[in-house]
N, C-alpha and C positions, 0 to 999 in steps of 0.2 A: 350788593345783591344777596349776602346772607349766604345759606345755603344754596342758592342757584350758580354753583360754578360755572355749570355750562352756559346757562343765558349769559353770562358776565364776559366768560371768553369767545360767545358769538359776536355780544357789541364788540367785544374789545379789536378783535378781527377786521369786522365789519367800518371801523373806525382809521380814516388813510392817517390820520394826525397821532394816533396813539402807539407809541415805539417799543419794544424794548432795550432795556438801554445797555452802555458798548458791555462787555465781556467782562472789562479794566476796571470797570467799577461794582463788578460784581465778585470779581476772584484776582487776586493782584498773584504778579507772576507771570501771565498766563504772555507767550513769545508773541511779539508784533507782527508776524506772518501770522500766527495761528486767531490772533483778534480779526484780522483782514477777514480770514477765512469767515468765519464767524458770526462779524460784521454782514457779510454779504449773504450769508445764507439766510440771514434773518429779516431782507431787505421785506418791504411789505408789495413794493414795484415790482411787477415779474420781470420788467426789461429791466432793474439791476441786479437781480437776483443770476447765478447759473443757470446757463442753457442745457445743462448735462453736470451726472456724474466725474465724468471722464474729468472738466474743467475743476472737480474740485481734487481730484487724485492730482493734476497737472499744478496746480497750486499749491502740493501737501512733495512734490516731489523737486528733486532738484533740475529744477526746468523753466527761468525765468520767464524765459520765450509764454511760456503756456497760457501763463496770465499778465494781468497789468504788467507796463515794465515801470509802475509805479510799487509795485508791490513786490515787499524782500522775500527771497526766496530763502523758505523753513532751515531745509538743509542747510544755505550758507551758516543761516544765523543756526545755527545748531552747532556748527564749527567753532564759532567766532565764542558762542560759550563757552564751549569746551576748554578754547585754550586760554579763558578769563578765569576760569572756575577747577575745583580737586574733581576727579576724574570720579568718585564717589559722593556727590553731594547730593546727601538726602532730600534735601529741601525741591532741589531742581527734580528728581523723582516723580516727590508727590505731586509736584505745578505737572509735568507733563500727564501724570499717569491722571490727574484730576483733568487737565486739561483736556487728554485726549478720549476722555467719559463722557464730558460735556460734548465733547464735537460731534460723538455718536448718537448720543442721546437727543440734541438737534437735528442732526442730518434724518431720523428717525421720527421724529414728532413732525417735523417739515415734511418729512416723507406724507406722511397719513393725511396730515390736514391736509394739505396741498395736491394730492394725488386725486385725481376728478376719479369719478366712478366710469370702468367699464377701460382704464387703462388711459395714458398719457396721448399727448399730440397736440397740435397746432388748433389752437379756437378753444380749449377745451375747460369748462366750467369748472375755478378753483373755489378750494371752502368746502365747508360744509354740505353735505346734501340741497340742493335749495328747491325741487320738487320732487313730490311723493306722493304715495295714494294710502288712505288710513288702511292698515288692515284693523287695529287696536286700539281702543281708545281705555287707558289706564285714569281714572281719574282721582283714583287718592294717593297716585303716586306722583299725579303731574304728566303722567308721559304718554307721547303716543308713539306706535307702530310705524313707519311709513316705509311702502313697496318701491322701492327702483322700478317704473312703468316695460322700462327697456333690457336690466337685467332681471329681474324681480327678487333681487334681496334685500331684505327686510333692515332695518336699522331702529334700534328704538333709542328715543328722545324725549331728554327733559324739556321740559318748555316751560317752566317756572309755576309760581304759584296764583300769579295774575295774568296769564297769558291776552296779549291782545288779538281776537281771531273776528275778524272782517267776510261774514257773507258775501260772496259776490253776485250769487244772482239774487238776491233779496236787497244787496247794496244798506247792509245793516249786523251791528256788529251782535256776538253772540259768544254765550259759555261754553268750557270747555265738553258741558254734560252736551250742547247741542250737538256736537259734532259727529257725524257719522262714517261708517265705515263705507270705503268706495268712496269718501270726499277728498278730491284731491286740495295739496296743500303747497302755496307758494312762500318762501321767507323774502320780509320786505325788509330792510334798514329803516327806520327811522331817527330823525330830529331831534329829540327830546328839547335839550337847550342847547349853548353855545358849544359844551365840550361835552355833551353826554348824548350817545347815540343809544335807539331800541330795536328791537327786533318785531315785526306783527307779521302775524299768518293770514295770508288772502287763504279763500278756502273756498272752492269751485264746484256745487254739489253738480253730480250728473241729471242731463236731465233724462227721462223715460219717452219713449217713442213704442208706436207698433206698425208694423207693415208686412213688405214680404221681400222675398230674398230677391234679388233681378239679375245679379252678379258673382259667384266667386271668384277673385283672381287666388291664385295658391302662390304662386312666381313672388308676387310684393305684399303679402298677406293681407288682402283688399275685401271688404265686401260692399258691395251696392244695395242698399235698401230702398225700397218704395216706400216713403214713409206716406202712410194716412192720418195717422193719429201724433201728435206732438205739437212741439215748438216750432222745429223746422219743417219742409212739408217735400216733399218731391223726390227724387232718385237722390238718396247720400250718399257720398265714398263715405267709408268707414275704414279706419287704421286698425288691423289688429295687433293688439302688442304682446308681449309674452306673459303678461297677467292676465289678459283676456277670460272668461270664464263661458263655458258654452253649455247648455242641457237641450237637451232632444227630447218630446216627447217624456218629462219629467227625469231622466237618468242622465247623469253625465255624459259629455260627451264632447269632442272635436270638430276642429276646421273642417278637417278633412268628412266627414257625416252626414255638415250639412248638405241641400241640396238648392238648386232655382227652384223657387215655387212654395219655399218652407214659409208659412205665417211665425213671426217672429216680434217677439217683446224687446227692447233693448234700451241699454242705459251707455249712455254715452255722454263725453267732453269734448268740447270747445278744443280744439289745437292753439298754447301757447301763444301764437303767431295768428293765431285767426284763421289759417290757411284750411282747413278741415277738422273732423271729428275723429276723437278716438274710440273705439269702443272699448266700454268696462264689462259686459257680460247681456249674453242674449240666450233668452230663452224660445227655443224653435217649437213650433207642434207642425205634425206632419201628419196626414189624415191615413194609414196605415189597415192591409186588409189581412187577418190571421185566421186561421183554423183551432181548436183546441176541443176538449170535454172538458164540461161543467166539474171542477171540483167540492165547491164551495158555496151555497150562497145566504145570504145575508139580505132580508127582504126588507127589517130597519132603514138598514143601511144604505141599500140599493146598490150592493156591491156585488161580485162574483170573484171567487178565486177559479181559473180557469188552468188546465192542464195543458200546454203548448207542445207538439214535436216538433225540435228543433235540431237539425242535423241530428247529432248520433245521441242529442239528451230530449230527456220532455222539460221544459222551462215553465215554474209554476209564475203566473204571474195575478195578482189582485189590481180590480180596475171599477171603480164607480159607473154607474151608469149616468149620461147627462141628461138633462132632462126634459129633453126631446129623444130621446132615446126610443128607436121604434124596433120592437123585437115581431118577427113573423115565423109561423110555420104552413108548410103547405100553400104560400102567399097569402094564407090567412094574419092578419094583427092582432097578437096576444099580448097579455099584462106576465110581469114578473112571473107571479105566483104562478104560473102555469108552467114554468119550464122547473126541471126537476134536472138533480144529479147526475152527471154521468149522458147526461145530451151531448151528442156531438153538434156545436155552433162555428157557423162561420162570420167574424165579427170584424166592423171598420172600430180603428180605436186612434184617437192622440192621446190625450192626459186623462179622457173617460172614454166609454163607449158610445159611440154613438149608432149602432144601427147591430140587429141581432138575426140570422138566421137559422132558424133549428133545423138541423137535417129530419126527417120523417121520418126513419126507421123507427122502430121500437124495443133493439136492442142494440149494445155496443158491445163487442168483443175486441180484445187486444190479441194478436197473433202473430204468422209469419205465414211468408207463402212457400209452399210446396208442387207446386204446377199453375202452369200458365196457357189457356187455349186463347189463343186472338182470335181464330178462326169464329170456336163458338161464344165467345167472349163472356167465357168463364175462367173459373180463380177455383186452383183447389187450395184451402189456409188450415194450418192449424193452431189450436188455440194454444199459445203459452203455459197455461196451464193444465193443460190434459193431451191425454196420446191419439184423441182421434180425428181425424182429419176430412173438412166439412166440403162441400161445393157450393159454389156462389155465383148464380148469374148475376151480371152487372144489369141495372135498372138504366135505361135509356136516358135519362137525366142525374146518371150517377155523376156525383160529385168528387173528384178524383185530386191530391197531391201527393207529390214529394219533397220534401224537404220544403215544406208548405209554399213551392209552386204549383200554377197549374203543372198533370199531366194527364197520358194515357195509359192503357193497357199498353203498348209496345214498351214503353217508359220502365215498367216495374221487372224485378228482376227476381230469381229465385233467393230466398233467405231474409230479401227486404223484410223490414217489420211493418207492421199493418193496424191499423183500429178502423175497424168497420163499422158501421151501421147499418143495421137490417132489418127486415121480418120473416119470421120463422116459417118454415112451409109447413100447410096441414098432413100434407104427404112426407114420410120420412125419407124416399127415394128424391127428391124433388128438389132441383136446388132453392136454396133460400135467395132470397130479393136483395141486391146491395146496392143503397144509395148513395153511401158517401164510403172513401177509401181513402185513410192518410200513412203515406208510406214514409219510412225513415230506412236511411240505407248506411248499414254498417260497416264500420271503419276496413278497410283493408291495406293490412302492414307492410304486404310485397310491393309499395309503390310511394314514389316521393316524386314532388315537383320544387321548381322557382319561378318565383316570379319576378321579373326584374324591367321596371319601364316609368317613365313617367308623360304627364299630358300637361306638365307646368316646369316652366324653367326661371330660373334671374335673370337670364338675358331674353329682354324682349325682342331682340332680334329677329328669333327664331320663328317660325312659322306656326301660329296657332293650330292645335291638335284637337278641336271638342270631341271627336268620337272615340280618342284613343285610353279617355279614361275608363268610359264606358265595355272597351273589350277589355281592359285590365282586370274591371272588376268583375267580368261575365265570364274569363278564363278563372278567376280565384275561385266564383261559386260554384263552377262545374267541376272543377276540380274536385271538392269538399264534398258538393253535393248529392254529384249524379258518379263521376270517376271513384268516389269513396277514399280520398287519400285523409288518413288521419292531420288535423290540424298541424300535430307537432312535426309531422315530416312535409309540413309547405315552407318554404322561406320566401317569404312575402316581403320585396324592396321595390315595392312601390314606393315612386315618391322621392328614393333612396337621393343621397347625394354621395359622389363618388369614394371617399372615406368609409362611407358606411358600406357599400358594396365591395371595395379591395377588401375591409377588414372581418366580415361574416361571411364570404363564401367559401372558401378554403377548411375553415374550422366544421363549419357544417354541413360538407361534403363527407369529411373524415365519420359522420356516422351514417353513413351510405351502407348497406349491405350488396355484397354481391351479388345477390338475385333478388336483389331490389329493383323494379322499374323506374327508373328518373327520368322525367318530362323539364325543361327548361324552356319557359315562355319568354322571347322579351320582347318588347313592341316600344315606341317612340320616334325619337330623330335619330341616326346615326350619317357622321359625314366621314366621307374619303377624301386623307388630306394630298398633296403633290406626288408623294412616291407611293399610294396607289393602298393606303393600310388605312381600315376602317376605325374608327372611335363611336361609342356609343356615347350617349350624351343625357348623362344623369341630370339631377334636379339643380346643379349647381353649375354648372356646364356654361363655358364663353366661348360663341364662336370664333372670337381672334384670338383662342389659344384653344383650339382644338386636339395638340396634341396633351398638353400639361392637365387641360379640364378633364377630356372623356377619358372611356373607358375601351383601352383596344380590346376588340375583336375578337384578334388571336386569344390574347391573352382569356379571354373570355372561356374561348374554346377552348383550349388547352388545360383552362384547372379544371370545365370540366369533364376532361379529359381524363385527368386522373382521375378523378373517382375510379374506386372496385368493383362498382356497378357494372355490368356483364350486358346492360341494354337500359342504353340512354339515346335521347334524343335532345336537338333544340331546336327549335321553332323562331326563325327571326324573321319580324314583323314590321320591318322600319323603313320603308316606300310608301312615301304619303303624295297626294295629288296633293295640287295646290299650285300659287306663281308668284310664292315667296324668292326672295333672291340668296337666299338659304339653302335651297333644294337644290340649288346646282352643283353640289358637294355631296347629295343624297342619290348614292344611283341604287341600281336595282340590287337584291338581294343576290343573285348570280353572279354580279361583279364585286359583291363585297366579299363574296366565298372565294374569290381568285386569289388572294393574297393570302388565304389560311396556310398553316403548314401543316401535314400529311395528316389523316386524322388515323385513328386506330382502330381494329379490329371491333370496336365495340359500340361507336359514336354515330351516330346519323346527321345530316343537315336538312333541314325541311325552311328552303325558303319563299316568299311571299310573291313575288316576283323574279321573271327571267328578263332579260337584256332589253333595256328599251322600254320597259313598262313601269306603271306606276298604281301605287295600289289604288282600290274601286271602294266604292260605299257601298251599303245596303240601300234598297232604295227609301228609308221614311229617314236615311243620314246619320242612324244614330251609333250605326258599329264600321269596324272596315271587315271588307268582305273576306278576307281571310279568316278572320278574328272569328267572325258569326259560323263559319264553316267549320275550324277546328274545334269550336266549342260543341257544334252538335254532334259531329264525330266523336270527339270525346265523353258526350253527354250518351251515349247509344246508340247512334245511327250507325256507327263505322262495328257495332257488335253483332258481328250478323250470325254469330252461336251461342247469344244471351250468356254469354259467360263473364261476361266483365273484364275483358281483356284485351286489349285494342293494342297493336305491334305498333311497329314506324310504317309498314307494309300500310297496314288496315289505314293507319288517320291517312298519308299521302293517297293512296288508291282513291280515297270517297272525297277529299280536297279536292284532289286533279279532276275526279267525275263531275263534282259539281260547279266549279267554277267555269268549265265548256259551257254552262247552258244560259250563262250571266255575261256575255258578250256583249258589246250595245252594237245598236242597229249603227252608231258611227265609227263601225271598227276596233273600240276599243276592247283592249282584253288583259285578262291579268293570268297567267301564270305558273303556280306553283315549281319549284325545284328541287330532288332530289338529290343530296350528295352524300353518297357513299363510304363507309372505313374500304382503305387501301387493304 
């Protein structure tokens, strides 16, 4: 094979008939147990080869028993030398010290080749990598790339100067320049003649599909597509693997992002086995509705760079228009060139814009607010840039957000930041006309929360949760949002699997301030095992080892406990209806507070349920009513002096008021519980 060593020692491998030969004829000297040894680690049968290390140290040590009792044991014969031979003979030296180079040096080359990827056991793929996915195709060096689908490390590979590479779904063979990346690649042995065996690459391109999302499972990293467009046609499972590649709406992005209902590109493989498809990379569009002002445009182009408020930043984003693109003002239909700089637009967008409305004022002002009348539903703002301070009746079809939600006048809080759109009054007494208002509400440092829950587990056991994702991620944005806690003081373990939660809570309590507010959310399964002590049950969580998987209770409460924080709460939300056989281990939040130990002067319990109950929905299903209630609380209702500061007092008082009036007419009811520091 020339320069192609590796191709020479994949046939050579690949080949059950081709040996290397004993030890004896390679290094003379070398002791009749230590050829044994030798012999056998080089077997090319795994059933002659060692089953373990252990058997070749048992063989290397004086312990006939360990191995064959066909085979001498080192140490005798080491003796037996000894007293044939000078107690100093060089020559016996350099045999053992060559000898026992070589032994390492095989046990070591044995090791690599023979070590399958992703770690040893029973069934497991010896040799060579024998499938991969291209990342690289090298072609004047011969070599390609290929990704481990399951771990995804990379390995590169000679593959000679004439590689043989077989289409598969073309069923026709092709050069190395054909080959593309994202093709996966199987190695075959072949034939050649009587003693000479080859190697050929099958090579499986993906094929491309589009449809829409029907399914995420998170638990088995699953997706169901509706395919309409492809080869295959109908609802797929689709395998994600940890090369997977995902974009939303043109920007990177995750599993976790997607949603049901995202229109989706994707490129996918055949499963090995035939048994399903794996997915190589899908690209999502999601028809998505923002607020901004015009920064930029571009009438060539038919582009816009548009100004975004987005939580505490403005996010500058550029977006083509499509070309059904329908822009209006005043429910009038206008062309580009009519909207100018500095419009405040409310726009539907995926990967372009599809649909435009101009707010109607005919000014934009950036500001903050300085007073607030609901009564006469006015706004006193001042501008950012100057010391005087305007009045603003709101316009009857004023168009109103925060943290580009809808909201209201009650919604907005003194200091919020603001960009209005207006028109000016001909009277200087008079307030000015406000159509559209987008408020941003600034970070506040006195407050930190967690979040810690999941709505997807490994063990399907458990009783499916669909609305529990939905409050995890409705507590994270009112948090952020409307509560104003700085990003970096949330610890968001969603999702979390028990590992990741024992090892990031403790650390990131310790920058807790003392009169700092800490809120602790957690929502999911939690089951009570025989002697009566709660377990939370992270993303990795097996119900027949409840105690070993979850996550106690106590333990929960108690670190955070420690915190220096002077007023903490936590919030546990883990009472789910349902006639899972699972839940019989899931009682109410009141009895899973029975087994904590004493809390402290500083901590509160606020839980979901009292004895006997079991938590309620909303009615359209899509939050638990807890979940929906703390979050409006938290979001301003429970602020009944616009201050932005909501106690354990204020969220339990508007909980407990509002869940009375959510009784069903068949008796059922849910709750809330207050528990107290000693």
């Amino acid at each position: 094979f020339g320069r192609n060593k590796q191709m020479a020692w994949m046939m050579w491998h690949a080949s059950k008939d081709r040996k290397l030969p004993p030890i004896s004829k390679v290094l003379e000297g070398v002791p009749v147990g230590l050829q044994n040894v030798i012999d056998r680690l080089c077997q090319k049968d795994q059933s002659q080869r060692y089953d373990s290390a252990r058997e070749v140290l048992n063989d290397l040590a004086e312990n006939p028993e360990a191995g064959s009792s066909k085979r001498t044991s080192l140490v005798t014969q080491k003796k037996e030398e000894e007293e044939s031979k000078p107690k100093n003979d060089p020559r016996k030296k350099r045999l053992l010290l060559a000898g026992g180079a070589l032994l390492v040096s095989l046990v070591m080359s044995i090791a690599m080749i023979f070590t399958p990827e992703g770690g040893g056991g029973p069934g497991r793929v010896r040799g060579l990598q024998k499938v991969g996915i291209v990342r690289k195709i090298l072609i004047n060096q011969h070599k390609i790339v290929l990704v481990n689908s399951k771990t995804g490390i990379p390995v590169e590979i000679y593959i000679g100067e004439k590689p043989r590479l077989f289409l598969r779904n073309k069923q026709k063979y092709i050069l190395l320049k054909d080959l593309q990346k994202g093709d996966r690649i199987q190695f075959k042995t072949l034939k050649v003649s009587t003693n000479v065996k080859g190697i050929e690459l099958i090579v499986s391109r993906p094929a491309e599909s589009s449809g829409k999302i029907e399914k995420i499972d998170y638990g088995i990293s699953q997706l169901i597509v509706s395919i309409q467009k492809g080869e295959v046609r109908g609802d797929v499972p689709l395998q994600v693997l940890k090369t997977s590649q995902f974009q939303l709406n043109n920007n990177n992005a995750s599993l976790k992002e997607l949603k049901v209902g995202d229109r989706v590109t994707i490129k996918h493989l055949e499963k090995l086995d035939g048994s399903g498809q794996l997915l190589q990379s899908l690209f999502a569009l999601r028809l998505v509705e923002a607020i901004g002002d015009i920064s930029e445009i571009d009438l060539k182009q038919k582009e816009l760079t548009i100004n975004r408020p987005n939580r505490q930043l403005n996010e500058m984003i550029s977006l083509s228009l499509s070309n059904r693109c329908i822009i209006k003002r005043a429910g009038k239909t206008i062309q580009l060139k009519n909207i100018k700089v500095a419009d405040r637009i409310r726009f539907q967008y995926d990967s372009a814009i599809h649909s435009i409305t101009v707010a109607p004022g005919k000014k934009l002002l950036k500001s903050y607010i300085v007073a607030i009348n609901e009564a006469k539903k006015q706004l006193t703002i001042r501008s950012v840039s100057g010391a005087d301070n305007h009045l603003y009746s709101l316009n009857k079809n004023c168009d109103m957000t925060l943290g580009q939600k809808p909201a209201s006048l009650k919604d907005l809080r003194l200091s919020d930041r603001v960009t209005v759109s207006y028109n000016p009054s001909k009277k200087e007494q008079t307030p000015r006309q406000l159509f559209s208002l987008d408020a941003v509400r600034g970070e506040k440092y006195d407050r930190a929360a967690i979040i810690i829950g999941t709505a997807d587990f490994t063990d399907s056991y458990l009783t499916p949760l669909p609305h529990t994702e939905n409050d995890l991620s409705l507590m994270y944005d009112i948090m952020l949002d409307r509560y104003a806690i700085a990003k970096k003081n949330l610890l968001d373990l969603r999702g979390a699997k028990k590992a990741s939660i024992l090892n990031q809570l403790k650390p990131w309590l310790k920058n807790v301030k003392t009169h700092t507010q800490l809120i602790v959310y957690v929502s999911g399964h939690a089951y009570t095992n025989s002697e009566g002590n709660t377990f939370l049950a992270p993303f990795d969580f097996k119900y027949d080892k409840i105690e070993e998987t979850g996550v106690s209770l106590d333990w929960l409460v108690q670190t955070v406990q420690s915190s220096i924080s002077e007023n903490k709460m936590l919030l546990l939300d883990c009472t789910h209806a349902g006639s899972g056989a699972d839940l019989g281990k899931e009682y109410s939040a009141e009895e899973m507070f029975q087994k904590i130990s004493p809390l402290a002067n500083s901590l509160y319990l606020i839980g979901s349920t009292q004895k006997g109950e079991r938590g309620m929905l909303t009615a359209n299903r899509q939050h638990g009513l807890f979940a929906r209630i703390a979050a409006d609380a938290l979001g301003g209702a429970a602020d009944s002096n616009k201050d932005l500061q909501i106690s354990t007092l204020d969220l339990f008082n508007f909980i407990q008021k509002k869940m009375k009036r959510f009784e069903s007419k068949a008796g059922q009811k849910q709750t809330p519980i207050l528990v107290k520091p000693h």
